[in-house]
C-alpha positions in Angstrom: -57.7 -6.6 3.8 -54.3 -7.9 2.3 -52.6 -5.7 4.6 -54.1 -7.3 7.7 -53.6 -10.9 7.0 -50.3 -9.7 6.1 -50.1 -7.9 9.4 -51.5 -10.9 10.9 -49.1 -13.6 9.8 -46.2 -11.5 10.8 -47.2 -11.2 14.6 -48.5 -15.3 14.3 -44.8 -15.8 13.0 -42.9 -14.2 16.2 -45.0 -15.9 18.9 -46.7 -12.8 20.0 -50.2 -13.2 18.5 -52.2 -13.5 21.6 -50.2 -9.9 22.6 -51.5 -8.1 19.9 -54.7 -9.8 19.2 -58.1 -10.6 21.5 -59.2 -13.3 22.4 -62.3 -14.2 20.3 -60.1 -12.9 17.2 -59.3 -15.6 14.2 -57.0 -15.6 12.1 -59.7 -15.4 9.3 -60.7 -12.1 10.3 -60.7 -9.1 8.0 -61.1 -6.6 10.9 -60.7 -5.9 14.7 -61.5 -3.2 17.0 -59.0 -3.4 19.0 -55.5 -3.9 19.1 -52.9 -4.1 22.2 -49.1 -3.6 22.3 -46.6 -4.6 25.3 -43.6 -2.5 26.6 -41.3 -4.3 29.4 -38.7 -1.9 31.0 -35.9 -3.8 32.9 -33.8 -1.5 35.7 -30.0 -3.3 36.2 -29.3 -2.9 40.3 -27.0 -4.2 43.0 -26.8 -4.0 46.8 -23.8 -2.2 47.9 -22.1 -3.4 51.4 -24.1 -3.0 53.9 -27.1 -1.6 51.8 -30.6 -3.8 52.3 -32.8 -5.0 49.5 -35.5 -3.2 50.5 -33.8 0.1 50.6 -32.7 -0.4 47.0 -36.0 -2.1 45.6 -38.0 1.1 46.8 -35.5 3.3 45.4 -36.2 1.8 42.1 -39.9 1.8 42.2 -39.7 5.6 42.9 -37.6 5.7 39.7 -39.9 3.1 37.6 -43.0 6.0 39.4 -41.3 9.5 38.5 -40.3 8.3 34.8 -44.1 7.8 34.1 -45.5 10.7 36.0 -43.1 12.1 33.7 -43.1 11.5 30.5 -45.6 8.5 29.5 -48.5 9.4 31.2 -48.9 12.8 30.2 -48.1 11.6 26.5 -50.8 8.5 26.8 -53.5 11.4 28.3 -52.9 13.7 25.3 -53.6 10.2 23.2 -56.4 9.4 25.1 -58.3 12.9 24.6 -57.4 12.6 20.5 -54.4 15.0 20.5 -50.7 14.2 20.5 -47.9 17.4 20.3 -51.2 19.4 19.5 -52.3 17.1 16.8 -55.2 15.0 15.9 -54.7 11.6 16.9 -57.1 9.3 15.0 -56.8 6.3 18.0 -58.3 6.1 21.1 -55.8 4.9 23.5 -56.0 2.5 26.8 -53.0 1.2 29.2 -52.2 -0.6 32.1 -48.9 -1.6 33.9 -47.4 -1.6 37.0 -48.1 1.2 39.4 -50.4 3.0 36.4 -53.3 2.5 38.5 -51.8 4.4 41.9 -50.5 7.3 39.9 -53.2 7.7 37.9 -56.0 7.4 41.0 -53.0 10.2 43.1 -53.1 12.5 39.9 -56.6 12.8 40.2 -57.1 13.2 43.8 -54.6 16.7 43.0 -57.1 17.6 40.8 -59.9 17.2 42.9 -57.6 19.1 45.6 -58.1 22.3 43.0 -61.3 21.8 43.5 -61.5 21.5 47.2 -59.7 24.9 47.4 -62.4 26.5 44.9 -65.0 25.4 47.7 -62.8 26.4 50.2 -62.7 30.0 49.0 -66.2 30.0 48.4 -67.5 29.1 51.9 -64.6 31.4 53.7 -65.9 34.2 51.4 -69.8 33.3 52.4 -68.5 32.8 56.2 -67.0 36.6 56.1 -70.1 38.0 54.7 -72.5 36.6 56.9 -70.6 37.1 60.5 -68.4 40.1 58.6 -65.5 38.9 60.4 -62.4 38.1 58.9 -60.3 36.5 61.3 -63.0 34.7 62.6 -64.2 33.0 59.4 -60.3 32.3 59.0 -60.0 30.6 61.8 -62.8 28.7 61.7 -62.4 27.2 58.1 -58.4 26.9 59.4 -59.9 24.2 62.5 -62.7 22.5 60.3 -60.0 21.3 58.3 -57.6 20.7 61.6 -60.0 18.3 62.3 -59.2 15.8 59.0 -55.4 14.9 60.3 -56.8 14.6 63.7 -59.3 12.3 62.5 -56.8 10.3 60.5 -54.4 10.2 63.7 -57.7 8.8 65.8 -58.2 6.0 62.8 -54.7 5.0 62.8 -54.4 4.1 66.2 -57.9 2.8 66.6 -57.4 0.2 63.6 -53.9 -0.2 63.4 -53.6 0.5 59.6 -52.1 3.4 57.9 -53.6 2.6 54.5 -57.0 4.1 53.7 -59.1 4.1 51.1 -59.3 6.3 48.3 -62.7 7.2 48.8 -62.0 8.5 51.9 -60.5 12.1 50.4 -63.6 13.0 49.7 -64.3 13.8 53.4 -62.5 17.6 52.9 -65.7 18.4 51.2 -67.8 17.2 53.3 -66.3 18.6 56.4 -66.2 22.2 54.7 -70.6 22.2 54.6 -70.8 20.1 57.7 -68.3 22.0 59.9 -69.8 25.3 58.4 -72.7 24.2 59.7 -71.6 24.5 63.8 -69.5 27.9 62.7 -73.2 30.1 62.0 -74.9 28.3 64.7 -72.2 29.9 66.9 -71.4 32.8 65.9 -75.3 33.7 65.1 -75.8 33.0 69.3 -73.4 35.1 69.9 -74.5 37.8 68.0 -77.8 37.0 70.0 -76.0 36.9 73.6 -75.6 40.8 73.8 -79.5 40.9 74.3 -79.4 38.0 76.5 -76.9 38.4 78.8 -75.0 42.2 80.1 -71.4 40.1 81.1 -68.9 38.6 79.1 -68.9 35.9 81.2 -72.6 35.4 81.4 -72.5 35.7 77.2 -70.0 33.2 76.9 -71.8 30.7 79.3 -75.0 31.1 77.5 -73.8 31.0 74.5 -71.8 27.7 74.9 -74.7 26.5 76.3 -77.3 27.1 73.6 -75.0 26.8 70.5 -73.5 23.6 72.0 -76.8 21.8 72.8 -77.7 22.8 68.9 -74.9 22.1 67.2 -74.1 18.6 69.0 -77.7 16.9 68.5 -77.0 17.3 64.7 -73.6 16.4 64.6 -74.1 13.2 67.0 -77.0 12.2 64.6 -74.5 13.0 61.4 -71.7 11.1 63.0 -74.2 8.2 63.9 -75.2 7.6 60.7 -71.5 7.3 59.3 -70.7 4.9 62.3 -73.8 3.2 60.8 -71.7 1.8 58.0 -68.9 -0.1 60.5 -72.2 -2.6 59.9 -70.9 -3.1 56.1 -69.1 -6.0 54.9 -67.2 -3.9 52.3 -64.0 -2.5 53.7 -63.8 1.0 51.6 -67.1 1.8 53.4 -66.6 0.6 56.7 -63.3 3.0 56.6 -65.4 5.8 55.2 -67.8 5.7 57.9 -65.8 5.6 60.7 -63.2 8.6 59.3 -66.1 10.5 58.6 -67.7 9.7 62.1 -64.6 10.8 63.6 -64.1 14.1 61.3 -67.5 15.1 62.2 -67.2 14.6 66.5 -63.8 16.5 66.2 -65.6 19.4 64.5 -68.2 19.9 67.0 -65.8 19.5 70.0 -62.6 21.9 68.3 -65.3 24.7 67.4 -67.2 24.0 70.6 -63.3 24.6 72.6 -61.8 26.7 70.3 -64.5 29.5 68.5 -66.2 31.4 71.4 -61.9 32.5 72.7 -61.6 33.9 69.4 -64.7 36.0 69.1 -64.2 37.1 72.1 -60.7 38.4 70.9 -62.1 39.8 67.9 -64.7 41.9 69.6 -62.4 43.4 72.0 -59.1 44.0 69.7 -60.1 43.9 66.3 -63.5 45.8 66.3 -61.5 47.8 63.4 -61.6 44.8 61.5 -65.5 44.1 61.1 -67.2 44.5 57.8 -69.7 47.4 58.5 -73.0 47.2 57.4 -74.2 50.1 55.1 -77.8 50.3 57.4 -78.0 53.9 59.1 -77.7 52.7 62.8 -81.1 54.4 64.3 -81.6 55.6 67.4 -81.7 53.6 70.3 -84.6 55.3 71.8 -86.7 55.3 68.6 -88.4 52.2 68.0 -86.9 49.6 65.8 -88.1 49.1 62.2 -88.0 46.1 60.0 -86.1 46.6 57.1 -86.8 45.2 53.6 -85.8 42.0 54.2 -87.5 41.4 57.2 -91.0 42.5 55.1 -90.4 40.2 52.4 -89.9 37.3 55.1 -93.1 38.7 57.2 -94.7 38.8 53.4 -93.9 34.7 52.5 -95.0 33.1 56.1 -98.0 34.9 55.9 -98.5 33.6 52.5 -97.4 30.3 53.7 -100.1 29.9 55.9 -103.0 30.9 53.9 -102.3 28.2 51.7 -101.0 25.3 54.1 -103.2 22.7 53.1 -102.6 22.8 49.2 -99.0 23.1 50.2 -99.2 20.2 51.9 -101.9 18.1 49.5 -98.9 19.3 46.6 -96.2 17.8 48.7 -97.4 14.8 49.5 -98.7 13.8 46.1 -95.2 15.0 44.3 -93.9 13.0 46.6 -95.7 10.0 46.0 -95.1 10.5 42.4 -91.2 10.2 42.7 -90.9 7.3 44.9 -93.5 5.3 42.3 -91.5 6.7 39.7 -88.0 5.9 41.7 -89.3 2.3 42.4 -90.1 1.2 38.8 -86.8 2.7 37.5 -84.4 2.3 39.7 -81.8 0.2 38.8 -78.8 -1.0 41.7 -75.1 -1.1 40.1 -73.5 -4.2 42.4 -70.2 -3.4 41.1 -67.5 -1.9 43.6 -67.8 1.9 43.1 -65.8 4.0 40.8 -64.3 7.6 41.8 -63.3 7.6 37.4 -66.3 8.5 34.7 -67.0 5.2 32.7 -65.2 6.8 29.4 -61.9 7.1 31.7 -59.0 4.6 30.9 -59.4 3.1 34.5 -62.7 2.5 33.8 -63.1 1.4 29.9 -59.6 0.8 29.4 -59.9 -2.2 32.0 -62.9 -3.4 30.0 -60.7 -3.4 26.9 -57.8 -4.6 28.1 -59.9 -7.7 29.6 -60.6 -8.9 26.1 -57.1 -9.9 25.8 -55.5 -12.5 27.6 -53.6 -11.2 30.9 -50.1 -10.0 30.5 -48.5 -12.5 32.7 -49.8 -14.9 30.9 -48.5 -13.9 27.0 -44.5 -12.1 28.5 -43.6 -13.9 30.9 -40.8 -12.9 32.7 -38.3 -15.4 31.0 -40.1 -14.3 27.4 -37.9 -12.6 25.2 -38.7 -10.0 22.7 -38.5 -11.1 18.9 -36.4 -9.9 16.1 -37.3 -6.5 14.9 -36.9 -7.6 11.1 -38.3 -10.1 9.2 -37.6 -11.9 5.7 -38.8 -11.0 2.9 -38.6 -13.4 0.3 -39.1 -13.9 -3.4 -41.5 -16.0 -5.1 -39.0 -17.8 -7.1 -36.5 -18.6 -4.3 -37.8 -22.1 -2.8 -36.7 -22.7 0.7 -37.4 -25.8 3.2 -38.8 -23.3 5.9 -40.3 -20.5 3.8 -43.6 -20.8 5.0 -41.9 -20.1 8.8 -39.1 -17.9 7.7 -41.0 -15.5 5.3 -43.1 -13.4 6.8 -43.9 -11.8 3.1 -43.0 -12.3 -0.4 -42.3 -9.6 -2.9 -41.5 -8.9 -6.5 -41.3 -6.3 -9.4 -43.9 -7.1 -12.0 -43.2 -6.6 -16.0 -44.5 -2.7 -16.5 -48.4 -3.5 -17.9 -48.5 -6.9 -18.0 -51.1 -8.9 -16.5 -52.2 -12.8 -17.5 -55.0 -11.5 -19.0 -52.8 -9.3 -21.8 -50.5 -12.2 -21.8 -53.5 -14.6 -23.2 -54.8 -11.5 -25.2 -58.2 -11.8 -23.9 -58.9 -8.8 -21.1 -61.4 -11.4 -19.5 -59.4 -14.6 -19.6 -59.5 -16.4 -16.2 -56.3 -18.9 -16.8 -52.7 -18.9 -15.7 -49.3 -18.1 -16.4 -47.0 -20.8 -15.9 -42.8 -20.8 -15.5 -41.0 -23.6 -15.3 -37.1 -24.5 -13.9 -35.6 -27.8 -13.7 -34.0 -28.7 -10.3 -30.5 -29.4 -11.4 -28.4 -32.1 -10.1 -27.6 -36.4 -9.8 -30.2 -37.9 -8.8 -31.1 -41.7 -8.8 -35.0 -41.6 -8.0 -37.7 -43.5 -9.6 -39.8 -40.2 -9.2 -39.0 -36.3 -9.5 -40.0 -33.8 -6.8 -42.1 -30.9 -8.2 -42.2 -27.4 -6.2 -45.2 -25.2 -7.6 -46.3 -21.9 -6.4 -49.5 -20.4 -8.1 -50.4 -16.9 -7.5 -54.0 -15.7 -7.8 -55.8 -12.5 -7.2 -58.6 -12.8 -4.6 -60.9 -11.5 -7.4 -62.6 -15.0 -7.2 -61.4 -18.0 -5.6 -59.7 -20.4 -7.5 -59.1 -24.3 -6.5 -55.4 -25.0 -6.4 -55.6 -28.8 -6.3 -57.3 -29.2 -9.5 -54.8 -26.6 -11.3 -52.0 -28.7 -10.2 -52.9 -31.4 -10.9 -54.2 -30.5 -14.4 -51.4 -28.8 -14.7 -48.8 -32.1 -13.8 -51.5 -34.2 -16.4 -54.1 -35.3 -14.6 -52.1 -35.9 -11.5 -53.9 -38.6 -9.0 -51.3 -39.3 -6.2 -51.1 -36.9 -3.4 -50.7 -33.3 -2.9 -49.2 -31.6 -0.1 -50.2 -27.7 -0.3 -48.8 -24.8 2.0 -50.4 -20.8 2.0 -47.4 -19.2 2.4 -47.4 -15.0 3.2 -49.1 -13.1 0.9 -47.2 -11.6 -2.3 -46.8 -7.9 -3.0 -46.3 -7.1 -6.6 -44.9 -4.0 -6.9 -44.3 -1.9 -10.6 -41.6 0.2 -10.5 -42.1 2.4 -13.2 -46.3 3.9 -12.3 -45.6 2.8 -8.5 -48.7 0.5 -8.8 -49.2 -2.2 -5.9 -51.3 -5.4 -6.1 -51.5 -8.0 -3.0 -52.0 -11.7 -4.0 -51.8 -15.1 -2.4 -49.3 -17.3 -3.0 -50.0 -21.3 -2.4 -47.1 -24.1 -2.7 -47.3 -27.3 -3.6 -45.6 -30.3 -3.6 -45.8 -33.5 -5.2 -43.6 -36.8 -6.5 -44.5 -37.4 -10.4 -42.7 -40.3 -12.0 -39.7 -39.9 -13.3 -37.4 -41.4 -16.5 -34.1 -42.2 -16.8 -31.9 -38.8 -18.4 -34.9 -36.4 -16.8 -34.1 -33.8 -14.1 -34.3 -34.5 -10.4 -37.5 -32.4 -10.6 -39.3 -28.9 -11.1 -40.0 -25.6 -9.6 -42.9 -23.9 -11.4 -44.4 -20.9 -10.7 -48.1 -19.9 -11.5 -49.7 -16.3 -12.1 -53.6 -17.2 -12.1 -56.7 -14.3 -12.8 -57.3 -11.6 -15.1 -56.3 -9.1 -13.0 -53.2 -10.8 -11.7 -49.6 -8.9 -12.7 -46.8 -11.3 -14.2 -43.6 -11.0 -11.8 -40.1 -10.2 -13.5 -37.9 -13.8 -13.7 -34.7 -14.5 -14.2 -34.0 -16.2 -17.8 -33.7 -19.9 -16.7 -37.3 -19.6 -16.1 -39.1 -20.9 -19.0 -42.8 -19.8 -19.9 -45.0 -23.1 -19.7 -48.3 -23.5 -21.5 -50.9 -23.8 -18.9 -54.2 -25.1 -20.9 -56.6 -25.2 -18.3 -60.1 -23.1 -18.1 -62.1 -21.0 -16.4 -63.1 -23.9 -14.8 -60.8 -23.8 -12.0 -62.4 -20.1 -11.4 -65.5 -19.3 -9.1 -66.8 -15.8 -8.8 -68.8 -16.9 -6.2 -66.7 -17.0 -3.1 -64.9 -19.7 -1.4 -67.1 -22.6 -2.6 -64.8 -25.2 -4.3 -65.8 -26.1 -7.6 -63.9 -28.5 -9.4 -65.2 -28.6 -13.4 -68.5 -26.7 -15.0 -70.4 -29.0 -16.9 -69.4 -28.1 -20.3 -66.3 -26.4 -20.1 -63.0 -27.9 -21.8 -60.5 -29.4 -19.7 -57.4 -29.9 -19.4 -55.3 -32.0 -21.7 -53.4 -34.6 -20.2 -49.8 -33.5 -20.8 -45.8 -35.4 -19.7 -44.2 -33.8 -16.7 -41.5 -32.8 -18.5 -43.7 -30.5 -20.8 -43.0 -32.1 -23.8 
C-alpha cells in the first residue's frame, strides 16, 4: 500500500495522472485493476523539390505500419496470451494506437486465409472423389473462386467505392459450398446424359438444359435473399449482400459457360486420367444388380415410409419445442458485429481502454514528456517547494532503534522529537517553526494536537502539508519501513536574543524507526501521550478522558 501511494504521488507530480490512472480512480485508493501507459513515436520528414506531401506522408505511414507488424505487435501478442521470450508473463496486456486496429483486423484475415485453403483442399478432394476427375474438380474450384474478383470488379463500378467491408472476406467460404453446389448438379447430369442422349451434341444440349434450369432456381433464390439486405440501413451489410449476390449469379453463369467444354475435353483426351472404380464392370447383357449401397438406400425409404406419421408427429413437436424454447431465451446483441472473440484485445481491450480518458485528450500533441528522474529528498532538508519537488523522502535509520526502545517501553505510543534552530538576523516579533512528524500507519495519529502540544499548547493557526511518503531504510539487516511524513508550519512568539525560528523533526509510534541526523540536531523531549494515538482508524480523536496531557512548555524548550 505504501508503494502505491508512493507510486501515485509520483505520476500526480509529472502531470500525467489521468494517463496512467482511470477514471473513477482516487487518489485514496489502495488498489486498481488496471493501469495504462502511452508511447508517442515522432518520424522527422521533408519534401524534396518537386516531391508532393502526399507521396511523402504515405511513405511514412508504411514505415509507422511495417515497424509494428514487426516488432511491437508480435511482442504485445506474446504479452497478451501470458508469455514474453517464452516466459510467463504475470499481466494481461491491451493496446491501441494509430493504425493498430487495420493491422491487427489484415493479420487476421491471413489467418483466416489458412483456413480458407484447408476448406479448399477439402472440397477439391471431395469434388475428385465423387466425379473421379481431376482436372475437372480443378477447374471447377479454380472458376468458383474466379468468380470473387469478378464480383468485386462488378461492385466497384456499380457503387463507385473501392473500400469494402471487412466482413465481406468471408464470402471465399461461402462461395466454395455454394459454387460446389452447381459443380455436382452438372457433372452428375452429365454422367446421366449417356443414357439420355447417343450424340455429343444432343448430351451437351440436354445437359445444359436440365442442369441449368436446376442449378439457376437455387442460385437466383440464394442471390435474392443476399440482394435482400440492400433493404438494410447498416452499410457493412448492405455491402455484404450485394457482393455476395453478385459472387453467387457469377457462379451459376461461369460454370453454366465454362464446365460442360471441359468435360467434354476430359472424356475425350484424358479418359487416362479418371479415378477407376474398383466395381467388376458386368456384362452388358446381364441384367444390372444393385450393389450394397443401393440396398441400404432401398432398406431406409422403405423404412421411412412405414413410419411416416410418427416421423412427422416427432418433427413437428421437436420443432415446436425449439422455437418456444428459442423465443423465451433468445436474447438480440444491437451492437455492430464483431469478426474478434470478446477475450481479443479489439474486443476487451477497447472496453478497458474506455475506462480511461481518451488519448487526445491527456498527450496532446504540444504535450511534452516529463523528466525521467525525480528528487528524492531527506527528511531533515526543509525546502519552500518540497511538497512539489519531492516526489519521496528517504533516510538511513539508527541499526535497532525504534521510538519505542528509545522510551524503553516496547508499547509506548509517543514521539521522538529533534530540534535545530534556524540560524540568522532576524528582527520579527514571532519565530517561524518548520515541523515534520513521522508516524507509522499502525494507527492514525492527529498531527494538529501533537504540534501544538508539542509548541505548548499552541492556539493560533496551523498550516499542515502531507508531503511523499518516507522510506527508512537500515543498512546493516537491509530492513525497509514506509511512513508518512506531515509538515507543519506555524508563527510562535518570539523574544529578543532567540533564534529566527525552528525546524523539528518528529518520529511518532511504537513501531516507527529513528532516522540517522546530523549532530546540530538536538533530541527534544516530547511529553505527550497516547492520547494523540487511535487504533481505530482514521477517526480524529483529540484527548481520552483520563489520560495525562501535555505540559505546557516555552518554544525554545527551556
Amino acid at each position: 500500500l505504501r508503494a502505491t501511494a508512493i507510486t501515485a504521488r509520483a505520476v500526480k507530480n509529472d502531470g500525467i495522472w489521468d494517463v496512467v490512472f482511470p477514471r473513477e480512480y482516487a487518489e485514496t485508493d489502495a488498489t486498481t485493476t488496471y493501469l495504462r501507459t502511452a508511447f508517442r513515436f515522432r518520424f522527422q520528414w521533408y519534401c524534396e523539390e518537386g516531391q508532393s506531401n502526399v507521396a511523402v506522408l504515405r511513405e511514412l505511414k508504411d514505415k509507422w505500419e511495417a515497424l509494428l507488424s514487426k516488432e511491437f505487435i508480435p511482442f504485445l501478442q506474446e504479452a497478451e496470451r501470458g508469455k514474453v521470450n517464452d516466459r510467463y508473463w504475470p499481466l494481461t496486456v491491451y493496446y491501441d494506437g494509430t493504425s493498430i486496429e487495420s493491422i491487427q483486423m489484415w493479420t487476421t484475415m491471413l489467418g483466416d486465409l489458412k483456413l480458407t485453403c484447408g476448406s479448399v483442399v477439402f472440397v477439391w478432394f471431395y469434388l475428385m472423389c465423387h466425379t473421379r476427375r481431376f482436372l475437372l474438380s480443378l477447374y471447377s474450384l479454380f472458376t468458383i473462386i474466379l468468380s470473387v474478383p469478378l464480383a468485386y470488379v462488378l461492385f466497384t463500378f456499380t457503387t463507385g467505392s473501392t473500400q469494402m467491408h471487412v466482413v465481406s472476406g468471408l464470402s471465399l467460404f461461402l462461395m466454395v459450398g455454394l459454387g460446389s453446389d452447381v459443380v455436382f448438379v452438372f457433372t452428375d447430369f452429365w454422367s446421366d446424359s449417356k443414357e439420355m442422349r447417343k450424340t455429343v451434341k444432343g448430351r451437351m444440349s440436354w445437359t445444359l438444359y436440365q442442369a441449368g434450369k436446376a442449378s439457376l432456381v437455387t442460385s437466383a433464390t440464394t442471390a435474392v435473399s443476399f440482394f435482400a439486405n440492400l433493404a438494410s440501413v447498416l452499410k457493412p451489410l448492405r455491402e455484404f449482400g450485394f457482393f455476395m449476390g453478385l459472387c453467387v449469379m457469377l457462379v451459376w453463369f461461369l460454370l453454366t459457360a465454362l464446365l460442360l467444354p471441359v468435360c467434354l475435353f476430359e472424356d475425350n483426351f484424358c479418359g487416362c486420367c479418371h479415378m477407376r472404380s474398383r466395381q467388376r464392370e458386368s456384362d452388358p447383357s446381364e441384367p444390372r444388380r444393385p450393389d450394397k449401397h443401393t440396398g441400404r438406400m432401398r432398406s431406409a425409404t422403405k423404412g421411412l415410409f412405414r413410419w411416416r406419421r410418427c416421423c412427422v408427429v416427432v418433427a413437428v413437436v421437436l420443432g415446436v419445442i425449439a422455437l418456444f424454447w428459442s423465443l423465451k431465451n433468445v436474447a438480440v446483441d444491437t451492437g455492430m458485429p464483431s469478426i474478434f472473440p470478446e477475450t481479443h484485445n479489439q474486443n476487451r481491450g477497447k472496453k478497458v481502454l474506455g475506462a480511461f480518458k481518451p488519448y487526445d485528450d491527456v498527450i496532446p500533441s504540444y504535450y511534452l514528456a516529463p523528466n525521467v528522474t525525480a528528487d528524492i529528498c531527506s527528511e531533515s532538508n526543509f525546502g519552500n517547494q518540497d511538497n512539489e519537488r519531492c516526489a519521496l523522502f528517504w533516510c538511513e535509520t539508527v541499526p535497532d532503534y525504534s521510538v519505542a526502545q528509545a522510551s524503553h517501553d516496547p508499547s509506548a505510543n509517543t514521539c521522538q522529537c529533534f530540534r535545530k534552530p534556524i540560524t540568522g538576523w532576524c528582527s520579527s516579533s514571532t519565530a517561524l517553526v518548520l515541523q515534520r512528524w513521522a508516524v507509522h500507519r499502525e494507527g492514525s495519529f492527529d498531527v494538529g494536537t501533537a504540534a501544538r502540544s508539542y509548541l505548548g499548547n499552541f492556539t493560533g493557526v496551523l498550516n499542515k502539508n502531507t508531503l511523499a511518503p518516507l522510506i527508512q531504510q537500515e543498512w546493516e539487516s537491509g530492513q525497509t519501513a514506509y511512513v508518512d511524513l506531515t509538515q507543519v508550519q506555524a508563527s510562535v512568539p518570539r523574544t529578543l536574543g532567540e533564534p529566527c525560528g525552528y525546524q523539528d523533526v518528529c518520529f511518532c509510534g511504537a513501531g516507527t524507526r529513528v532516522c540517522k541526523l546530523a549532530p546540530e540536531w538536538r533530541s527534544q523531549p516530547f511529553e505527550g501521550s497516547a492520547a494523540f494515538f487511535s487504533a481505530s482508524g482514521p477517526k480524529r480523536r483529540l484527548e481520552d478522558e483520563g489520560a495525562p496531557s501535555a505540559s505546557a512548555r516555552p518554544v525554545d524548550g527551556r
